[in-house]
C-alpha positions in Angstrom: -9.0 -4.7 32.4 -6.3 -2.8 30.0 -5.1 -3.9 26.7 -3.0 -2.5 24.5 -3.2 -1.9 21.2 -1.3 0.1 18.2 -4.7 -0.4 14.2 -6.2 1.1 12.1 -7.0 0.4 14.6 -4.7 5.2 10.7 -3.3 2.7 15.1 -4.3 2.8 15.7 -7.2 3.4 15.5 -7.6 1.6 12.6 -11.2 0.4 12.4 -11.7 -2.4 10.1 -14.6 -2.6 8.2 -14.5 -6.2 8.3 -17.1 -4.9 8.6 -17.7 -4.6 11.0 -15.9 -3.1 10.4 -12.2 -1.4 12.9 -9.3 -0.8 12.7 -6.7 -2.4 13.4 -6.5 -0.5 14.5 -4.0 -1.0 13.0 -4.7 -2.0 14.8 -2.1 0.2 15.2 -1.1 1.9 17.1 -3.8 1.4 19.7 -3.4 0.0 23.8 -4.7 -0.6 19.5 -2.7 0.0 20.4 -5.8 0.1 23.2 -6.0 0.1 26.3 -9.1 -1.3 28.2 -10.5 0.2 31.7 -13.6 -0.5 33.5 -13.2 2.9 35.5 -15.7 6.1 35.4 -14.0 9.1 36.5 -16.3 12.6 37.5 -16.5 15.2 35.1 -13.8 17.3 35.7 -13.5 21.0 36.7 -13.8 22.1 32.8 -17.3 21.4 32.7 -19.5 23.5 34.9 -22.7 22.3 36.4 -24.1 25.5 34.6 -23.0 23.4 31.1 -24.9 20.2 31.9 -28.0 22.2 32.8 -27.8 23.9 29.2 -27.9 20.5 27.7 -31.1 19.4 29.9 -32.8 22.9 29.2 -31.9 22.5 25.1 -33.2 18.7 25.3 -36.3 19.9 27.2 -37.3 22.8 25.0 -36.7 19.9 22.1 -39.1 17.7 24.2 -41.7 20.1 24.2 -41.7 21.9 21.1 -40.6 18.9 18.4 -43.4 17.7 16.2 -41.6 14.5 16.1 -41.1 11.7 17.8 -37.6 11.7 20.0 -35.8 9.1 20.9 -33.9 10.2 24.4 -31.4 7.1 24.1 -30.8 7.8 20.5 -30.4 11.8 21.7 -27.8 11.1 24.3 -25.7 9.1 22.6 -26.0 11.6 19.4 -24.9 14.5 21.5 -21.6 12.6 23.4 -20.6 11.3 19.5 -21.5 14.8 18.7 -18.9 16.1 21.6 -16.3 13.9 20.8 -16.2 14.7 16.7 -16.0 18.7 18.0 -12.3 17.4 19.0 -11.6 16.8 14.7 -9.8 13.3 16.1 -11.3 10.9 14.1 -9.9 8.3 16.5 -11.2 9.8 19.6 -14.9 8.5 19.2 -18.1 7.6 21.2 -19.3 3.9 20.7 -23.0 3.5 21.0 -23.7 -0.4 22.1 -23.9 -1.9 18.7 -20.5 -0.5 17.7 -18.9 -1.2 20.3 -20.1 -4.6 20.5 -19.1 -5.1 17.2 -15.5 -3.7 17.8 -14.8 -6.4 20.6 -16.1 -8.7 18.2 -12.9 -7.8 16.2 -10.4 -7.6 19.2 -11.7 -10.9 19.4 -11.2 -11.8 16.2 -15.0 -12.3 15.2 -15.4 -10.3 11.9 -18.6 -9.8 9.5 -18.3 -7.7 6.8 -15.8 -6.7 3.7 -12.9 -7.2 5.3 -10.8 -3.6 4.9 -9.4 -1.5 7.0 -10.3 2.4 7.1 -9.0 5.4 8.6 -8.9 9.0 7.4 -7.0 10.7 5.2 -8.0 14.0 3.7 -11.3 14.3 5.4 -12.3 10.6 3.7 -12.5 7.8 5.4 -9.6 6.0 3.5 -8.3 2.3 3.1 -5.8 1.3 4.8 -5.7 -1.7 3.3 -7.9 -5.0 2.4 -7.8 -8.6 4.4 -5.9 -11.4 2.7 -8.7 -13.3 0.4 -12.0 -11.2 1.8 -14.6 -9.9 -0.2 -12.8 -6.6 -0.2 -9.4 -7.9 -1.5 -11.5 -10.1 -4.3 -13.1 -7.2 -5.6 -10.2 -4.7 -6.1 -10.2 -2.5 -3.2 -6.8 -1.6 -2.6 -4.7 0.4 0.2 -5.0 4.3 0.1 -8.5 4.0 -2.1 -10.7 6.8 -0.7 -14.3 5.6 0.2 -16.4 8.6 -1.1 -19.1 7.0 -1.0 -21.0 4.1 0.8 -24.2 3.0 -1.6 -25.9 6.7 -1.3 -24.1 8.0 1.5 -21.8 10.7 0.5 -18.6 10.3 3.7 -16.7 13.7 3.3 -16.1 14.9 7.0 -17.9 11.8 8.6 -16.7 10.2 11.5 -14.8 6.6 11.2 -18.1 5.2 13.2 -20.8 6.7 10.9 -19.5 5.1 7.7 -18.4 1.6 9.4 -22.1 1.7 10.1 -22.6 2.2 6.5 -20.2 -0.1 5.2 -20.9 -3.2 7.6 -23.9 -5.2 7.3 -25.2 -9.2 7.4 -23.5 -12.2 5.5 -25.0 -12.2 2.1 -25.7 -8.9 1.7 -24.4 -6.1 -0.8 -22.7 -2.8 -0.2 -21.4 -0.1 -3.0 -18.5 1.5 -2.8 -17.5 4.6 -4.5 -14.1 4.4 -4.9 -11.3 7.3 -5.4 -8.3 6.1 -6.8 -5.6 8.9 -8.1 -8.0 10.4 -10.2 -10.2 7.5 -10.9 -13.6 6.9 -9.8 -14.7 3.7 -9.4 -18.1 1.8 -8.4 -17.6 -1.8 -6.7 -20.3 -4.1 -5.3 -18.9 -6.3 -2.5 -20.9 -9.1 -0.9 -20.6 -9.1 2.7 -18.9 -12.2 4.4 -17.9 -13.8 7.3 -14.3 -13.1 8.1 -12.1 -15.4 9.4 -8.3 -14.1 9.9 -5.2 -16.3 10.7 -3.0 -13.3 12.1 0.0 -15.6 11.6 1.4 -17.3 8.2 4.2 -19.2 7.7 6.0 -20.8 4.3 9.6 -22.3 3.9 11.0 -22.8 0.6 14.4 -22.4 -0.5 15.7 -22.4 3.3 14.0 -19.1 3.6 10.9 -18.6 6.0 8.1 -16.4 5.1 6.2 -15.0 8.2 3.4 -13.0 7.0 1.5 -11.0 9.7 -2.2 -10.2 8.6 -2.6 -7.7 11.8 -1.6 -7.4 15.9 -4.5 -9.3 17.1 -4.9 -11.2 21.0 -3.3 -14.4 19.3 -0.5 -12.8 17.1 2.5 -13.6 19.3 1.3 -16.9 20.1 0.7 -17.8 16.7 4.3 -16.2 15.9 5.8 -18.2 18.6 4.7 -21.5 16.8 6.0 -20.3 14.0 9.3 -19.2 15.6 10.1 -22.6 16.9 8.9 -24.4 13.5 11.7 -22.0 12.0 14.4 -22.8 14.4 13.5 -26.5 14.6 14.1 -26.5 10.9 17.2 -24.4 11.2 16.4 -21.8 8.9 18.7 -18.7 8.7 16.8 -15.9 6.9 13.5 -15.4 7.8 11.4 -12.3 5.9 8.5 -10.9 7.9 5.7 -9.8 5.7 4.1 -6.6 7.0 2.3 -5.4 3.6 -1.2 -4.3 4.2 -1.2 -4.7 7.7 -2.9 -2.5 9.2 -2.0 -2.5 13.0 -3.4 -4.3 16.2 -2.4 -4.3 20.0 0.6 -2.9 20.6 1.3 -5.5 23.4 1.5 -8.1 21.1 4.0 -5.7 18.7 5.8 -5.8 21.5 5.9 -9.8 22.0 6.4 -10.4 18.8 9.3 -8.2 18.7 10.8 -10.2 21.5 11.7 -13.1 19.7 13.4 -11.3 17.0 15.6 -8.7 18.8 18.0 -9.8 22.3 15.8 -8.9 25.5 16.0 -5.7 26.3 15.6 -3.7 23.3 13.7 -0.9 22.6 10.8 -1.5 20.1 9.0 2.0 20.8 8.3 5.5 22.7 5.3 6.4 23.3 4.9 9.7 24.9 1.4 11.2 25.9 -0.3 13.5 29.0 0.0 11.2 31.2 2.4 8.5 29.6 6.0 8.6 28.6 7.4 5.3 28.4 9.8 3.5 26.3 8.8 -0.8 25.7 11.8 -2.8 25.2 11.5 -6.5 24.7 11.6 -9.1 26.9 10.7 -12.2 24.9 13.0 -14.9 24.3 15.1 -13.9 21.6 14.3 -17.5 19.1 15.1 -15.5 16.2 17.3 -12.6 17.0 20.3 -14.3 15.2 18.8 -15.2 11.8 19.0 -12.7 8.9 15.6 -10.2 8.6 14.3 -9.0 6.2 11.1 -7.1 6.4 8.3 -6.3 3.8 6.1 -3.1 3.6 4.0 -0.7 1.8 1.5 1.9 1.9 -0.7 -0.5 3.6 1.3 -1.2 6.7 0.4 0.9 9.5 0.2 1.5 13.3 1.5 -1.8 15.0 3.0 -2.7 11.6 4.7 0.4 11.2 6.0 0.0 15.0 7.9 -3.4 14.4 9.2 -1.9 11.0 10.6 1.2 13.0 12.4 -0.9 15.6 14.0 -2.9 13.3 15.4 -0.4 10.9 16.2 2.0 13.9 18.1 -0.9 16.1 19.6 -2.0 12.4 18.2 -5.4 13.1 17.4 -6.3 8.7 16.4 -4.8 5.7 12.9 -2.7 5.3 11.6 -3.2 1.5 9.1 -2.5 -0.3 7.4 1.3 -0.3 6.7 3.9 2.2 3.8 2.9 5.1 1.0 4.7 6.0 1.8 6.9 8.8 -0.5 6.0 11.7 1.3 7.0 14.9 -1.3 7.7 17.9 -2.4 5.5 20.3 -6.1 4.9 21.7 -7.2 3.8 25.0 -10.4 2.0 24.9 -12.5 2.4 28.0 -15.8 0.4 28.7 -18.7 2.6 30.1 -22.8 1.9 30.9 -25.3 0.6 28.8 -22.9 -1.6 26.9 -20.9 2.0 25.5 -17.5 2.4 24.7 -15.2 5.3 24.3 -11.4 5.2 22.3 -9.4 8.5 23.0 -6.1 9.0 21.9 -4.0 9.2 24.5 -0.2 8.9 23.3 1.8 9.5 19.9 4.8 6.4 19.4 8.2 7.2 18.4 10.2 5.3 16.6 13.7 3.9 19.0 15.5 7.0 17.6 12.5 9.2 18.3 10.8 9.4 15.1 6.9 10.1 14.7 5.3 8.0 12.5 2.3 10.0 12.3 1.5 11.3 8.4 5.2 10.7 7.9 5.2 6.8 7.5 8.8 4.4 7.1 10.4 5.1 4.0 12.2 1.4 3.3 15.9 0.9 3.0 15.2 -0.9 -0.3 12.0 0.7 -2.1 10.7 -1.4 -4.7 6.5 -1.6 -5.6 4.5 -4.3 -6.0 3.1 -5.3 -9.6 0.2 -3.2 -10.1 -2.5 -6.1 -9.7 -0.8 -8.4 -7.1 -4.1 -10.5 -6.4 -3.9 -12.0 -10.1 -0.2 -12.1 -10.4 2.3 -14.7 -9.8 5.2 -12.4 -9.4 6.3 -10.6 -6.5 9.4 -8.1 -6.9 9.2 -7.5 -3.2 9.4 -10.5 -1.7 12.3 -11.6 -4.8 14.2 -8.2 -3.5 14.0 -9.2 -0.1 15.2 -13.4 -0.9 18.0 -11.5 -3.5 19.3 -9.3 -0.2 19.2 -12.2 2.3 21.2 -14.6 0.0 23.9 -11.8 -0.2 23.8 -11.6 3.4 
């Protein structure tokens, strides 16, 4: 079984420390955009039988010299996460069984943890940005903070996994945070949660819709579809899609969601890999491709986000607002192995419709305008007024 997915998931593979951490993932670009496969393939020429019989004779001079005790599951699942961080992808990763039971718990939408969304940036794992109302988002965290440390654990150069490990933990407990922000160090204690998301919410007021998408989960375009109708049952004419602090998801359900605000047949992205080069055009039915669009972002959107936010500035389909997104543009497949394991590989990079790469780069809006510097205690919102102010002129 395959799905697709752009987080997070920094695409996609944006883990989210929901924690459980991801993503998203973002989300978001993965196929998380992930992609999920119950095939095992042989190793390949590239590895010699002469290389797998090193590894045995390493482990068995550990074996029989180590004072210690040796765990040989713990050993072999050390030395493939070990193999995969040699690539310096810190997308491409190894799941032992606990993460990667935890990260279907997410595809699925069951979440334990802070609620953020990590990837890295300058060798620290970095947020991407915080859940609407989790423990994360109460306490301060904000997008591009750098996580330097995790209680005692210092993360410069650890892997995504090792520090979701860290981070995530039972309801009710406590986690530390060191937090980088600018040049600002910052301690925060965050009691871990259960996370519930609704992917999908929708105001009116005014005659103007508000869609805000949280993230590109497995009920996002179903959820957006409801909303969709709602909106054209009510005959609204300017709908703004809020995309701030979204962090990515499945790129299939980018893809459907884009459907009913573009005419079928549209080009929402490129993604171009080894073994993929494919273009995904819509082919939804089109409920909202004649209202006026306006869409919100910042330096929390990424991945999935960051796909819909390309295709309609590129296809000239509204207004982009707010400040520049993140910059995750690789995808991940996700491939189910043994013993409850997991590997995510990047696969593909996306382009924007006009062939832009996303990745590092981010969307620079049409309209850039910042939010208030403490949005979670503030009733104002300059971005969302910008966006109202343009779709009244409309």
């Amino acid at each position: 079984m395959k799905k697709r997915m752009s987080k997070p998931v920094l695409a996609l593979s944006i883990f989210s420390v929901v924690v459980l951490c991801i993503f998203i993932g973002f989300v978001a670009g993965n196929r998380f955009a992930y992609s999920h496969s119950s095939n095992i393939t042989s190793v390949g020429s590239e590895v010699s039988q002469e290389d797998m019989d090193l590894f045995w004779q390493a482990y068995e001079k550990l074996k029989d010299q180590y004072i210690g005790e040796i765990n040989k599951e713990d050993f072999v699942y050390g030395a493939i996460s070990g193999a995969f961080a040699s690539l310096d992808d810190p997308y491409t990763a190894f799941l032992a069984p606990e993460v990667s039971e935890e990260f279907a718990k997410e595809l699925a939408g069951e979440m334990e943890g802070i609620g953020i969304k990590i990837g890295i940036l300058d060798n620290f794992p970095t947020v991407i940005a915080p859940l609407k109302d989790s423990p994360a988002y109460k306490a301060g965290v904000k997008a591009k903070d750098r996580i330097i440390k995790v209680d005692d654990f210092e993360t410069e150069g650890q892997s995504i996994d090792l520090v979701v490990s860290k981070i995530r933990g039972p309801e009710g407990s406590k986690v530390t945070l060191g937090l980088l922000r600018g040049d600002d160090l910052k301690k925060v204690e965050i009691t871990r949660e259960k996370i519930a998301i609704d992917t999908v919410e929708l105001s009116i007021a005014n005659g103007i819709a508000h869609l805000v998408i949280n993230e590109f989960g497995v009920q996002t375009s179903s959820e957006f579809a409801q909303a969709a109708r709602q909106i054209e049952q009510e005959g609204i004419d300017k709908v703004v899609v809020d995309l701030r602090n979204n962090p990515g998801g499945i790129l299939d359900e980018t893809v459907k969601v884009a459907g009913y605000l573009f005419n079928p047949d549209t080009t929402v992205v490129i993604e171009k890999g080894k073994k993929v080069d494919q273009t995904h055009k819509t082919s939804g039915p089109g409920t909202l491709k004649n209202v006026k669009l306006a869409v919100l972002v910042n330096e929390g959107s990424a991945s999935a986000a960051e796909i819909l936010a390309g295709a309609v500035k590129d296809n000239e389909r509204g207004s982009i607002i707010g400040t520049k997104t993140f910059g995750k543009g690789t995808v991940q497949q996700l491939d189910y192995l043994p013993q409850g394991t997991s590997i995510k590989v990047t696969v593909a990079k996306w382009l924007t419709p006009d062939g832009h790469d996303i990745d590092k780069n981010g969307i620079t809006p049409d309209e850039e305008i910042s939010e208030e510097d403490n949005q979670l205690f503030s009733n104002s919102d300059p971005v969302f007024k910008e966006a109202v102010k343009i779709l009244s002129q409309k």
